[in-house]
Every structure is written in structure tokens, then in C-alpha cells.
Short mmCIF file of the C-alpha atoms (twelve columns), coordinates in Angstrom:
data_MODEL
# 
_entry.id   MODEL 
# 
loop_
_atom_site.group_PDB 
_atom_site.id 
_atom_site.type_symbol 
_atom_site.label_atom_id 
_atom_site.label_alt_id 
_atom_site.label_comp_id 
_atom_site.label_asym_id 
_atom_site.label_seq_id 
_atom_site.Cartn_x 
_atom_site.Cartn_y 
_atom_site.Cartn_z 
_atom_site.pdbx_PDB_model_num 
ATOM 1   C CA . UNK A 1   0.085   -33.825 23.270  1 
ATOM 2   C CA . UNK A 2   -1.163  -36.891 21.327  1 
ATOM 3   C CA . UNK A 3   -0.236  -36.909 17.538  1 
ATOM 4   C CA . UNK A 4   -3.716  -36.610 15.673  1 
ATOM 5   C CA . UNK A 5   -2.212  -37.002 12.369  1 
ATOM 6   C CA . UNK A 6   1.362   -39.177 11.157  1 
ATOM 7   C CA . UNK A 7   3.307   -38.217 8.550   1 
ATOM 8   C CA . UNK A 8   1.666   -41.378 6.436   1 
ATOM 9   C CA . UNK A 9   -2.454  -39.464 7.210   1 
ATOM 10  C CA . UNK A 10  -0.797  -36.536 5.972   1 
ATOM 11  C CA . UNK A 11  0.441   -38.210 2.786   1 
ATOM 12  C CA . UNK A 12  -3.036  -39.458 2.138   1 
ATOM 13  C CA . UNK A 13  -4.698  -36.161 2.846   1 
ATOM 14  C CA . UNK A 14  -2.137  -34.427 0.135   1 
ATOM 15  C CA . UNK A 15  -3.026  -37.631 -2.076  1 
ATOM 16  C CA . UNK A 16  -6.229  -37.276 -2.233  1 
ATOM 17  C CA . UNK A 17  -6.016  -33.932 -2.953  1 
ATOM 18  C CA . UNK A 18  -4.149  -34.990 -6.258  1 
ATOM 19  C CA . UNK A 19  -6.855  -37.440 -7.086  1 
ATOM 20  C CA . UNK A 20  -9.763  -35.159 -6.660  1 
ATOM 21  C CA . UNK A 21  -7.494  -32.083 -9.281  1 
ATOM 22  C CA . UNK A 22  -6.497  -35.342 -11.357 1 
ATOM 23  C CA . UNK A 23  -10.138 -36.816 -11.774 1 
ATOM 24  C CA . UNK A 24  -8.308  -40.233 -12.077 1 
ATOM 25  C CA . UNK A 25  -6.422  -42.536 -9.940  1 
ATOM 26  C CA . UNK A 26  -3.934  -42.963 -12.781 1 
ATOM 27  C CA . UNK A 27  -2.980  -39.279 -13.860 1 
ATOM 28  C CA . UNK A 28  -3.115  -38.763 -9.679  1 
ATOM 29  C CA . UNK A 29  -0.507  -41.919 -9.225  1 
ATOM 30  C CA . UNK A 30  1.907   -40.264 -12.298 1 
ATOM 31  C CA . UNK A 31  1.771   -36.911 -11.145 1 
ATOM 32  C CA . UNK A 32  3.179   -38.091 -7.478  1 
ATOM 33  C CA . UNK A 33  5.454   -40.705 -8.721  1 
ATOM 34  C CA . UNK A 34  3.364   -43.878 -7.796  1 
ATOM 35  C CA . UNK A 35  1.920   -47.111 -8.139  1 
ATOM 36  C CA . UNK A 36  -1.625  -47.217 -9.276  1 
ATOM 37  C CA . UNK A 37  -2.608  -49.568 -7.104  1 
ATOM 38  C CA . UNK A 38  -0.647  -47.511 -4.027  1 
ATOM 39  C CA . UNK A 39  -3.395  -44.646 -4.825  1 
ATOM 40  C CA . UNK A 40  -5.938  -46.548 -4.758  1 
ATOM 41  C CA . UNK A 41  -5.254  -48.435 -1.170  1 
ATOM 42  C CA . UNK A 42  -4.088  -44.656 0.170   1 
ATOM 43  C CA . UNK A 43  -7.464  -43.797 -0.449  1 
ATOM 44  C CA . UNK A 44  -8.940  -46.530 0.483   1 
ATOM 45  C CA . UNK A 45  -7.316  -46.376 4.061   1 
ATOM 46  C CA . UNK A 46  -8.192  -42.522 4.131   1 
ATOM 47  C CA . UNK A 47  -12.278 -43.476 3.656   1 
ATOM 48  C CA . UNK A 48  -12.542 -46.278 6.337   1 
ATOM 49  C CA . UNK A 49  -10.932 -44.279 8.675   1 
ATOM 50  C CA . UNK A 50  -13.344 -41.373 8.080   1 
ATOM 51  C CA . UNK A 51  -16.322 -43.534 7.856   1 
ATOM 52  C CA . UNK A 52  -17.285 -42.076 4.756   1 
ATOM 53  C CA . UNK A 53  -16.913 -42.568 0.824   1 
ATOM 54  C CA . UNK A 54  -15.003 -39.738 -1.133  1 
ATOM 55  C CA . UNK A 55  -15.071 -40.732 -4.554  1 
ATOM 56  C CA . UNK A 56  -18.098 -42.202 -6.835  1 
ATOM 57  C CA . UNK A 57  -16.168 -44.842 -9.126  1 
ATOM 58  C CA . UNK A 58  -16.810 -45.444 -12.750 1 
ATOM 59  C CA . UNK A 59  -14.993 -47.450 -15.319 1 
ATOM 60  C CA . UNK A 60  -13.914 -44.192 -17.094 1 
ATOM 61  C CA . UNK A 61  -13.902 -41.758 -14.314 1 
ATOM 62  C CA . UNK A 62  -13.961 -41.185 -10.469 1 
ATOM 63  C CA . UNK A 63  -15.941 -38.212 -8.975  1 
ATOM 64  C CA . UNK A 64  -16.222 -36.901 -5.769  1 
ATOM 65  C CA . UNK A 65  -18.926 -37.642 -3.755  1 
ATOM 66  C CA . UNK A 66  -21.277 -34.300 -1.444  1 
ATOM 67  C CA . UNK A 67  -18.843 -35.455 1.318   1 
ATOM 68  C CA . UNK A 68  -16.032 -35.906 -0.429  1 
ATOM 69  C CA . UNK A 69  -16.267 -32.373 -2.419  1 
ATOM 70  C CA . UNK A 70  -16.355 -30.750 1.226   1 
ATOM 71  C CA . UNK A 71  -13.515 -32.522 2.390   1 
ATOM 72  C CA . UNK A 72  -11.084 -31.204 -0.531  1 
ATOM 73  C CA . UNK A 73  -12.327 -27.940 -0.100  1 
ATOM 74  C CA . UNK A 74  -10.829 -27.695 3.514   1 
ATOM 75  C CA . UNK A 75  -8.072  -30.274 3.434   1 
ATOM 76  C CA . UNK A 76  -6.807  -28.104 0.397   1 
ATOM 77  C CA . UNK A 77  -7.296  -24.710 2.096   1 
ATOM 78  C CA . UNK A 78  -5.050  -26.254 4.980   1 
ATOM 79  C CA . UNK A 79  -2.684  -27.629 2.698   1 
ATOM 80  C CA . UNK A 80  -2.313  -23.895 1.343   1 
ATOM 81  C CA . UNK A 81  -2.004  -22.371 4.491   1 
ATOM 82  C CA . UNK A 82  0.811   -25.119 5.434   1 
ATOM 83  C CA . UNK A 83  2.722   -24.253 2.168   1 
ATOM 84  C CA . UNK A 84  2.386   -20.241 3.087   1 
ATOM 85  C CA . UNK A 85  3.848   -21.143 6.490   1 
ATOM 86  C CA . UNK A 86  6.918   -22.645 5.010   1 
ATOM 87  C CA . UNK A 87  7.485   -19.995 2.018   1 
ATOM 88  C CA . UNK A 88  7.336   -17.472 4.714   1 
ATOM 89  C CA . UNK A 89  9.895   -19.337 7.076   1 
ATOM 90  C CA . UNK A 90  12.104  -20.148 4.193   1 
ATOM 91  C CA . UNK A 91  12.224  -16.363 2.881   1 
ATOM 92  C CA . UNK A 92  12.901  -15.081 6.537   1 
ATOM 93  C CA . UNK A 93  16.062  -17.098 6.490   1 
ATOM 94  C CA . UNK A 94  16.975  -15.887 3.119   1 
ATOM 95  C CA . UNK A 95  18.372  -12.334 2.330   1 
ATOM 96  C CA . UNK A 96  16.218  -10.085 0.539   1 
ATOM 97  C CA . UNK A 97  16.970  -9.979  -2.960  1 
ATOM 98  C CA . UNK A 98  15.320  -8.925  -6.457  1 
ATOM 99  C CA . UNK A 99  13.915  -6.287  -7.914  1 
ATOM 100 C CA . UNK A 100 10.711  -3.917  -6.550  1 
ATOM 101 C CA . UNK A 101 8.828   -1.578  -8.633  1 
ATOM 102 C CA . UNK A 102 7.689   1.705   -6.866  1 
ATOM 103 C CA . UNK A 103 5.374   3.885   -8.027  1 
ATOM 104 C CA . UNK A 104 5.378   7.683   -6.238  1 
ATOM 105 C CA . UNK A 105 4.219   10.945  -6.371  1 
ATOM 106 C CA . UNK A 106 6.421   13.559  -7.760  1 
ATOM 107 C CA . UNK A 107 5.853   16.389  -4.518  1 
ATOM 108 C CA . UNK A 108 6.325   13.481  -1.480  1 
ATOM 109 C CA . UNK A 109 8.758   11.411  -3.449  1 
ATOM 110 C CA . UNK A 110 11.237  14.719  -4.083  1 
ATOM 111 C CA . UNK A 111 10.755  15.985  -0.364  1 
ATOM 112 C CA . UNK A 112 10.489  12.914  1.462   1 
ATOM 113 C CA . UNK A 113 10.439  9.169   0.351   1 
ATOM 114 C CA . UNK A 114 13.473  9.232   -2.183  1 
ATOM 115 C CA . UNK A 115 15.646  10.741  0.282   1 
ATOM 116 C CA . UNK A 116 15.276  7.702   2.602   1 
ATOM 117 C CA . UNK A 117 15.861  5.333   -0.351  1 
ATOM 118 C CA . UNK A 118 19.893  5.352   -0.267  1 
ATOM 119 C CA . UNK A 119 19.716  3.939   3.612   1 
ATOM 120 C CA . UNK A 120 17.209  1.542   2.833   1 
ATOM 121 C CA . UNK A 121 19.677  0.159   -0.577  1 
ATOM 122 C CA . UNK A 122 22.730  0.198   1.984   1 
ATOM 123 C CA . UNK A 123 20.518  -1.963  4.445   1 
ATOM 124 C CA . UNK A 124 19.532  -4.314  1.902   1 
ATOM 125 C CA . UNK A 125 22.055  -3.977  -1.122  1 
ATOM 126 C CA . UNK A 126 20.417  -7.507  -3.032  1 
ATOM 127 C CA . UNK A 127 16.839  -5.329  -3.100  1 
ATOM 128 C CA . UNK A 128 17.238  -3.499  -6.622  1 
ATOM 129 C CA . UNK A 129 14.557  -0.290  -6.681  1 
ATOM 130 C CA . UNK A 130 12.472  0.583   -9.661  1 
ATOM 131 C CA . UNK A 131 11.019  4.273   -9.224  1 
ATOM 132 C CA . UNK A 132 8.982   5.905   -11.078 1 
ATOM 133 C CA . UNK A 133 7.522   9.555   -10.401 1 
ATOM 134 C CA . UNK A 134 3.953   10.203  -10.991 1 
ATOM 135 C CA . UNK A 135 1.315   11.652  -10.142 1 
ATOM 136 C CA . UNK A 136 -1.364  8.940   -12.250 1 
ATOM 137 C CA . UNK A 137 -2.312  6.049   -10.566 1 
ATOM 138 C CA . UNK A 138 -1.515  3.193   -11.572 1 
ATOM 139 C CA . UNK A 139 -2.380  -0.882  -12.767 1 
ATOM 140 C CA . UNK A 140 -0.458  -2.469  -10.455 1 
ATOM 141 C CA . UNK A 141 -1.178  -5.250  -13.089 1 
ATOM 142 C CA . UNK A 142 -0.817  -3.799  -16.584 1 
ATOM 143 C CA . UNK A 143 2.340   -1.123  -15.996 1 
ATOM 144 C CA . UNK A 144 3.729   -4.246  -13.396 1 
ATOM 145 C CA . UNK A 145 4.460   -2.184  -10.147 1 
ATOM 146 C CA . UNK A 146 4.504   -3.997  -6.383  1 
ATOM 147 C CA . UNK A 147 3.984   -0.974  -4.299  1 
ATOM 148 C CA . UNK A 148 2.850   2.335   -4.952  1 
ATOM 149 C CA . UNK A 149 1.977   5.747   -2.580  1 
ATOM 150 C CA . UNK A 150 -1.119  7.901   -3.544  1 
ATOM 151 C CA . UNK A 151 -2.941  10.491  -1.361  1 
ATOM 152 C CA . UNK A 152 -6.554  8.983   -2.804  1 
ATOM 153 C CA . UNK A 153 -8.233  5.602   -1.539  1 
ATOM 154 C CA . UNK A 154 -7.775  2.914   -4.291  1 
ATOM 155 C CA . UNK A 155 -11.296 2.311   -5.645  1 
ATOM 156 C CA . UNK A 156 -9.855  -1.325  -6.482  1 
ATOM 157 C CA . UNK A 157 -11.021 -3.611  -3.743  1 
ATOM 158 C CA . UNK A 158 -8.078  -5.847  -4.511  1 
ATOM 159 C CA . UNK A 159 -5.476  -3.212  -3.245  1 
ATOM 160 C CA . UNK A 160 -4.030  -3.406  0.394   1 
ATOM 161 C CA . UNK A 161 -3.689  0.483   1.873   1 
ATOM 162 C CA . UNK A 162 -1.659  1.081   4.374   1 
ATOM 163 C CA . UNK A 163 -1.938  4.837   5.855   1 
ATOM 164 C CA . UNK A 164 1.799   6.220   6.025   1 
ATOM 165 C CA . UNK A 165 1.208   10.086  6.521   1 
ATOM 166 C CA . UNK A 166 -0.865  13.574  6.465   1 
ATOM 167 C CA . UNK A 167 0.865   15.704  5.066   1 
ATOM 168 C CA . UNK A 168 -0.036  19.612  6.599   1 
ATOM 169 C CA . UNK A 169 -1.577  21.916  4.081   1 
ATOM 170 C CA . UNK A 170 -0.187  25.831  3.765   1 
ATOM 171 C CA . UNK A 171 -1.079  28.952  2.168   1 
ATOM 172 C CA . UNK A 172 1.365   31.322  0.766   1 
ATOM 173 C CA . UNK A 173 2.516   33.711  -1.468  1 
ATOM 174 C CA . UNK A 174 6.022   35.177  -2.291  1 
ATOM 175 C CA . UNK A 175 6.966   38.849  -0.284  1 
ATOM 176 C CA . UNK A 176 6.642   40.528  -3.707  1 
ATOM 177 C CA . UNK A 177 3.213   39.245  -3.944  1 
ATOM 178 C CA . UNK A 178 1.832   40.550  -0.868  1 
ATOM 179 C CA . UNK A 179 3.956   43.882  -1.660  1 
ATOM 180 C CA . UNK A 180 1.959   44.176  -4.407  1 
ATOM 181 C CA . UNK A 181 -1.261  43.212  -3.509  1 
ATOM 182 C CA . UNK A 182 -1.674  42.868  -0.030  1 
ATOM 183 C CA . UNK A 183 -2.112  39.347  2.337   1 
ATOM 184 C CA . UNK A 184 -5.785  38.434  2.685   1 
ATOM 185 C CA . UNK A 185 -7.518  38.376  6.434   1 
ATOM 186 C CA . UNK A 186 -9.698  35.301  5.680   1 
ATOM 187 C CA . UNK A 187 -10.123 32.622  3.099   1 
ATOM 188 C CA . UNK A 188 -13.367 34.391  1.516   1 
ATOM 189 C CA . UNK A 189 -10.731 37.565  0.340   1 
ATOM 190 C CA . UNK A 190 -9.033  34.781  -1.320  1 
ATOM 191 C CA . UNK A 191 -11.466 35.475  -4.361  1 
ATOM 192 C CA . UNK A 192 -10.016 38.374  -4.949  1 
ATOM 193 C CA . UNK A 193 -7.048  37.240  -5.551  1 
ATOM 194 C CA . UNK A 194 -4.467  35.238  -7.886  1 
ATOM 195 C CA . UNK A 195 -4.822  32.151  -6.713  1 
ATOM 196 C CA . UNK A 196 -2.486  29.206  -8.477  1 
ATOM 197 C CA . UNK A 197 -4.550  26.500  -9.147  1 
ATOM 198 C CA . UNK A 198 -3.888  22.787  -9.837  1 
ATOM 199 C CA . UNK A 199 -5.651  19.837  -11.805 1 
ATOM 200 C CA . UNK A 200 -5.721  16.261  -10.343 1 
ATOM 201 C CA . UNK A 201 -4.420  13.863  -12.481 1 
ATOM 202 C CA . UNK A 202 -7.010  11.350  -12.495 1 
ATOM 203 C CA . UNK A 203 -9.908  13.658  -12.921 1 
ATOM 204 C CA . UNK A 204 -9.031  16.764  -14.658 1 
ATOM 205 C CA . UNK A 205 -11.238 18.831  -11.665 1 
ATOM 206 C CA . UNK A 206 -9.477  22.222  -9.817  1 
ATOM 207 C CA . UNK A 207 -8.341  21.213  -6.584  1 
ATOM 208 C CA . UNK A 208 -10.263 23.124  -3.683  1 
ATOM 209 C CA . UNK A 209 -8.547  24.434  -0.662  1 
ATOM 210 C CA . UNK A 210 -8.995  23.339  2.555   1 
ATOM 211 C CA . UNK A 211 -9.054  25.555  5.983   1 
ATOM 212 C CA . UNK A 212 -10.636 24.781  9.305   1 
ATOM 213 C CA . UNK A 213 -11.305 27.730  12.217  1 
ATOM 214 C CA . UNK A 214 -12.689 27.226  15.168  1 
ATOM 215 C CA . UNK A 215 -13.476 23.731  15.039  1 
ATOM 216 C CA . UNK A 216 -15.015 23.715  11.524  1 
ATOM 217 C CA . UNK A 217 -13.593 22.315  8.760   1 
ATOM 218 C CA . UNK A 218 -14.442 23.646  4.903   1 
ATOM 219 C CA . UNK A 219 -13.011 24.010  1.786   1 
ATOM 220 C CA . UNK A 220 -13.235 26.945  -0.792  1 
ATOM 221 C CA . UNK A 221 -12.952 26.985  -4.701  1 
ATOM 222 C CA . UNK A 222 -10.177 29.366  -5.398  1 
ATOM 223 C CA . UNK A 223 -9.805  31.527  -8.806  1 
ATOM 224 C CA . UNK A 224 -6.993  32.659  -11.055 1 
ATOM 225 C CA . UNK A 225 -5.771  32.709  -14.400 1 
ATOM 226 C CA . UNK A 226 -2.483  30.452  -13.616 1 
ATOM 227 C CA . UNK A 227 -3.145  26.418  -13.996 1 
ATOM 228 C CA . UNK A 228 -0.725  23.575  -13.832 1 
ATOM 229 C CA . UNK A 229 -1.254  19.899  -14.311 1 
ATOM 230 C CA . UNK A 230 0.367   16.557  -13.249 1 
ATOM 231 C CA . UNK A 231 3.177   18.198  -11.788 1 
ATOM 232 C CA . UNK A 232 2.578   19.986  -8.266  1 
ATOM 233 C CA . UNK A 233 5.854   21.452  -8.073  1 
ATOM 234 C CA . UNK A 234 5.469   23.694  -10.898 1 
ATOM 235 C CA . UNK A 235 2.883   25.381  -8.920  1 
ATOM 236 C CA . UNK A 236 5.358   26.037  -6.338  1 
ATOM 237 C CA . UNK A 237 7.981   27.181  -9.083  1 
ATOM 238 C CA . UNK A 238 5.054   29.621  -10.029 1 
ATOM 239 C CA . UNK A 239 4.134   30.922  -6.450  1 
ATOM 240 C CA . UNK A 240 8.355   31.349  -5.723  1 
ATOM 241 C CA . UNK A 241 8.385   34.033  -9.150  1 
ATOM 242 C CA . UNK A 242 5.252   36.008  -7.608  1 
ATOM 243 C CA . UNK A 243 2.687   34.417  -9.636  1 
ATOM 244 C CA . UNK A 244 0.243   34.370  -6.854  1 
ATOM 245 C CA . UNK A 245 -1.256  32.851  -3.812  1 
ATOM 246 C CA . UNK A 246 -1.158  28.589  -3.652  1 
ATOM 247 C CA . UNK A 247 -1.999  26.007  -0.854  1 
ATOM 248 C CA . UNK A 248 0.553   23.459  -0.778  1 
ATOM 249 C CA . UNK A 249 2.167   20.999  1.192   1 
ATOM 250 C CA . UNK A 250 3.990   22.263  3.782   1 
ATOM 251 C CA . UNK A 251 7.093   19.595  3.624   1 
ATOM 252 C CA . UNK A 252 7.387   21.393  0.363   1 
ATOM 253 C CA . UNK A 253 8.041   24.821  1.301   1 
ATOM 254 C CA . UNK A 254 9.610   24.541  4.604   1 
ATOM 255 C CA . UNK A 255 12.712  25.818  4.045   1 
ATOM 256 C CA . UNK A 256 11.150  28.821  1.770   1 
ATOM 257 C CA . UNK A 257 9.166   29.963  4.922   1 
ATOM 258 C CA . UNK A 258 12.007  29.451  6.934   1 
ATOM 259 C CA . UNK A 259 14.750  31.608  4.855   1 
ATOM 260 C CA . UNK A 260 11.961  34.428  3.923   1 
ATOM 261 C CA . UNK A 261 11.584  33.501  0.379   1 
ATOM 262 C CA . UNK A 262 7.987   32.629  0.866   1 
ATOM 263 C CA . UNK A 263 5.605   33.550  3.451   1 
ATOM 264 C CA . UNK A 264 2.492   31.903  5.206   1 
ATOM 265 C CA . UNK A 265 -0.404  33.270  5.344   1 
ATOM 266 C CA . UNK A 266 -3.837  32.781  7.053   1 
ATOM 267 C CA . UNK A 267 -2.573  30.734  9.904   1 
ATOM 268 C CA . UNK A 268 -5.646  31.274  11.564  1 
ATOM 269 C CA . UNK A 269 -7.395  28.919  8.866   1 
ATOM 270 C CA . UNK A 270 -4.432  26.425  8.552   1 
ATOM 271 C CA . UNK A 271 -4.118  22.757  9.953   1 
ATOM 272 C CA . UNK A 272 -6.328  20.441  7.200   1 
ATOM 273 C CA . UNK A 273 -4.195  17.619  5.357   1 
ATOM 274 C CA . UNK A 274 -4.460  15.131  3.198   1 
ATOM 275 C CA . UNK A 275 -3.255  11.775  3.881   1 
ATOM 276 C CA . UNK A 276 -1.192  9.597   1.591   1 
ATOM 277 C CA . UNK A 277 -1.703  5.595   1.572   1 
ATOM 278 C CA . UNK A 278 1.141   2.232   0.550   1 
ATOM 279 C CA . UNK A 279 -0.909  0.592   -2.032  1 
ATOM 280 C CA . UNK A 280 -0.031  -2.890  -3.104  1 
ATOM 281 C CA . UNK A 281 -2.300  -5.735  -4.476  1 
ATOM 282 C CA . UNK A 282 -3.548  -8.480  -2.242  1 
ATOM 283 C CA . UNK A 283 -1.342  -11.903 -2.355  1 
ATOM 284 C CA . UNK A 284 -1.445  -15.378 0.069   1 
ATOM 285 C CA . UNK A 285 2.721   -14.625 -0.002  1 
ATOM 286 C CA . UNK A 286 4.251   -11.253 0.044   1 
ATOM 287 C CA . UNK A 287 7.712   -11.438 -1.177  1 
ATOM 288 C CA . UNK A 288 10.751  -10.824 1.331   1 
ATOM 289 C CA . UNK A 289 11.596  -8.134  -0.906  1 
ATOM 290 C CA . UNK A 290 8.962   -6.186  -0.832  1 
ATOM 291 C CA . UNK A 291 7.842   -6.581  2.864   1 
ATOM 292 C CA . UNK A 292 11.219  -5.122  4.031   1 
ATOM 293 C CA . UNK A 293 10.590  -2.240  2.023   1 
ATOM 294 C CA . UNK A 294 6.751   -1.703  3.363   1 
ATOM 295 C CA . UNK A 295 7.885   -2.595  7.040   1 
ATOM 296 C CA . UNK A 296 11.191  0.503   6.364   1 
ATOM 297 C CA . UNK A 297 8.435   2.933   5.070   1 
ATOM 298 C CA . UNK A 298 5.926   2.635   7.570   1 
ATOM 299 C CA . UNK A 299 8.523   2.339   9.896   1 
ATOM 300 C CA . UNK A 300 9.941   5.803   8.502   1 
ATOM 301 C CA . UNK A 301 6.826   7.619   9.076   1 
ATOM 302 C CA . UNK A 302 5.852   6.244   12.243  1 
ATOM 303 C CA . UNK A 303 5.389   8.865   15.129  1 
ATOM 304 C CA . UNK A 304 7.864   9.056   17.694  1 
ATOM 305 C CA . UNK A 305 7.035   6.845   20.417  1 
ATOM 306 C CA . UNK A 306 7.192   8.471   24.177  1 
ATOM 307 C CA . UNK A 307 10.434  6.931   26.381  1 
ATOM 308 C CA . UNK A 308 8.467   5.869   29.702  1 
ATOM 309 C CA . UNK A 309 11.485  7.893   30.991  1 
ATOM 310 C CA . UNK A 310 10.812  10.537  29.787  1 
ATOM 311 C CA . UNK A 311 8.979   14.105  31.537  1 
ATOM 312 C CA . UNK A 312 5.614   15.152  30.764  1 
ATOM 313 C CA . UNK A 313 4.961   17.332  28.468  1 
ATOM 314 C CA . UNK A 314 3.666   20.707  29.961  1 
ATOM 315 C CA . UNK A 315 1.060   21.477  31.463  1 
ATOM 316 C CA . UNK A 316 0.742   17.304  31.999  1 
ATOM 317 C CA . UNK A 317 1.048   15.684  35.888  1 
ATOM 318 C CA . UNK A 318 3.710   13.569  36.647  1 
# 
């Protein structure tokens, strides 16, 4: 393929971009380290071969001309886009290094993000990890975090989110509780019951619970005279001592329904989630740093893909 544009066109495109930032032929010719009069023939050579004039010249000042103004405006996005190209290539050859601030709430970073943290600092040993648990969001700008994992959409339009789970919602209650006073048949007996209740961080508000049956989703405001804040696992401490009835996650209390020290109740209603996002702010280069870390989270939580060797699933044809 022909060669539309030499190395010495591309000089003169970068030049002019200098010029046209500088507002001077002399401030443009310092800046890159040449003659005056080298600027001036550069862009000189760069207008008769477009056939059009760039710059109105003054005795005091140059100024682009309509054409000229629309010219800079691409040749400089290009430029940009050339320079993001070679960051990019230049940080996949280097090893990943520096520090990363992460920002993660305190139920899913306990039970499930932290716990993947040590193979991810053995993979990458140069990547030095930040954490702090919270439940408050956060300015990525103002408290200086790179990445952070909440379970509401970011409201800042400058945020990337990238979905990384649902995490399954469960009702239950300690043995001693339903001993006492007795499992409820359907969400609606709920109200007569202690129900542990939590306040979301940002807002303050009662959380309501969620429950779908038989194809329809709702959710119900739940009662009782136990309340934490900021700290969902404290709920959980409270439900474990017979303190009442809570909907939680289930990757919190797994291993309680599994050894009998808390049990579920109203299956029949269960199966609603709530998903949890990556949030980062939006930047031309990412650095190496942090995009290993995204790519080894998403990659963490990413379903199980099917082996094309493998046998259908029942009830499936082959």
C-alpha cells in the first residue's frame, strides 16, 4: 500500500499543532528545538500542499484561519489517539507495578473479593493494594481511589460500571427464633414479626425486602425494633443470637444454613438479588496496574463457560 504520509508530513502535522497551542512561530520553534525560520517553511510546505491557508499573519500574532481551526481540531485528536496507541503498547511490555486504591463493601469484600486478593498479589507482586472497607460511596477524586465495587448505579456520568455479580437474597432466622415464635408461611406474616432491619449508607432509608412467586416480583417494608447501620454484618451477628428474622445475602450465610446454625425460610418467595458494579472514572489511558486488576475481577466472577465436550444438561438433546 502506497505511503500517504512520510515521516517529514508527519513532522509538519505535529508542528503545526505546536504553532496553533503556541500562537507564535517563535514560542512554537523554542518549544520543539528549532529554527524560526524552519517553522515557518514547515508550515509553509504543509499549506501549499493542502491548498489552503492555516494561519492569518500579523506583525504581533498569527491566528488560525475557519480552515485552519478545523484542521487542528482533528490532526490533534489523531495525534492523541497515536500517543494512546503507544502508552498502551509500551505498558503491555512493562510489568505491572504501583500502587491501586480499592474501595469495597464490607459484606462482599469479607465473603468474597478479599479472599481472591492474595492470588492476585502473588500474580503480580509489583501491584501494591490499597483497601478500604465501606459501605459509603465514594469521590473517586477527593478520597483518591482507582476502582471501587458498589451494589448502586453511580449517578456520576463520569464513572465506568462494569457489572461483576448478583448476589442471591435469603431470609432467615436462627432455630431458637422459630422455636420461639414460629417460621412465617408468606412474606405478608412477616409483619408480625421481628424483623432486623438495615439503613443504607447513602440515604439513611430502611432497606425493603425483596421476594418474587410465581413470576412476580415485589418487595415488602419489614418492621422491628432492631436497626443497624453502615455495617451489614452486624445484622447477621444479630439474626445468629436470635434477634429475629433478616434478608441477607446468601454468600453470607452459607455455611450457617449449611451447619444448622441458621435456617432459611420462605423459599417459596426467594430468588431476587441485587447486583454489584466495578466503578472507576473514565480516562483516554487506563494504567497497566489497574487494568490487570479489573480484567482478574471480572475474570473471577465470570460464569463458567460450557466445554463443547461436555454432555447436556438434563432434560437437554444431544
Amino acid at each position: 500500500m502506497a505511503r500517504r504520509f512520510d515521516e517529514v508530513m508527519l513532522g509538519s502535522i505535529e508542528l503545526f499543532c505546536t504553532v496553533a497551542e503556541c500562537g507564535s512561530f517563535t514560542a512554537a520553534a523554542v518549544k520543539s528545538g528549532l529554527g524560526q525560520p524552519a517553522v515557518s517553511r514547515s508550515i509553509s510546505r504543509l499549506e501549499q500542499r493542502l491548498g489552503v491557508k492555516l494561519f492569518e499573519r500579523t506583525t504581533r500574532r498569527i491566528n488560525l484561519t475557519d480552515a485552519g481551526q478545523h484542521y487542528y481540531q482533528q490532526c490533534r485528536a489523531a495525534l492523541s489517539q497515536i500517543n494512546a496507541a503507544e502508552r498502551a503498547l509500551a505498558d503491555a511490555q512493562r510489568t505491572p507495578s504501583g500502587t491501586v486504591r480499592l474501595s469495597l463493601p464490607t459484606p462482599l469484600g469479607h465473603y468474597r473479593i478479599l479472599p481472591l486478593l492474595p492470588a492476585f498479589h502473588a500474580r503480580y507482586p509489583q501491584v501494591e493494594l490499597e483497601i478500604q472497607l465501606s459501605n459509603h460511596n465514594v469521590d473517586f477524586v477527593v478520597d483518591g481511589f482507582d476502582l471501587a465495587v458498589r451494589g448502586r448505579p453511580p449517578k456520576d456520568s463520569g464513572l465506568v460500571s462494569r457489572p461483576l455479580l448478583d448476589a442471591e437474597l435469603v431470609v432467615v432466622a436462627s432455630p431458637d427464633y422459630v422455636l420461639r415464635h414460629g417460621a412465617p408461611n408468606t412474606p405478608d406474616a412477616l409483619l408480625q414479626h421481628q424483623c432486623i432491619q438495615f439503613h443504607l449508607p447513602s440515604s439513611g432509608q430502611l432497606i425493603s425486602w425483596l421476594f418474587q412467586h410465581q413470576g412476580r416480583a415485589f418487595s415488602l417494608p419489614t418492621q422491628g425494633g432492631l436497626r443497624c447501620s453502615d455495617d451489614l454484618l452486624g445484622c447477621v451477628t444479630l439474626a445468629r443470637a436470635g434477634g429475629g428474622i433478616l434478608q441477607t445475602y446468601r454468600f453470607i450465610v452459607e455455611h450457617d444454613l449449611q451447619n444448622g446454625r441458621l435456617l432459611e425460610l420462605l423459599p417459596d418467595y426467594g430468588g431476587r438479588s441485587r447486583p454489584f458494579s466495578l466503578l472507576y472514572p473514565r480516562q483516554p489511558h487506563m494504567p497497566q496496574r489497574l487494568r490487570v486488576l479489573i480484567d482478574w475481577l471480572l475474570a473471577a466472577f465470570a460464569p463458567p463457560q460450557a466445554s463443547p465436550l461436555s454432555p447436556p444438561a438434563a432434560g437437554q438433546s444431544a
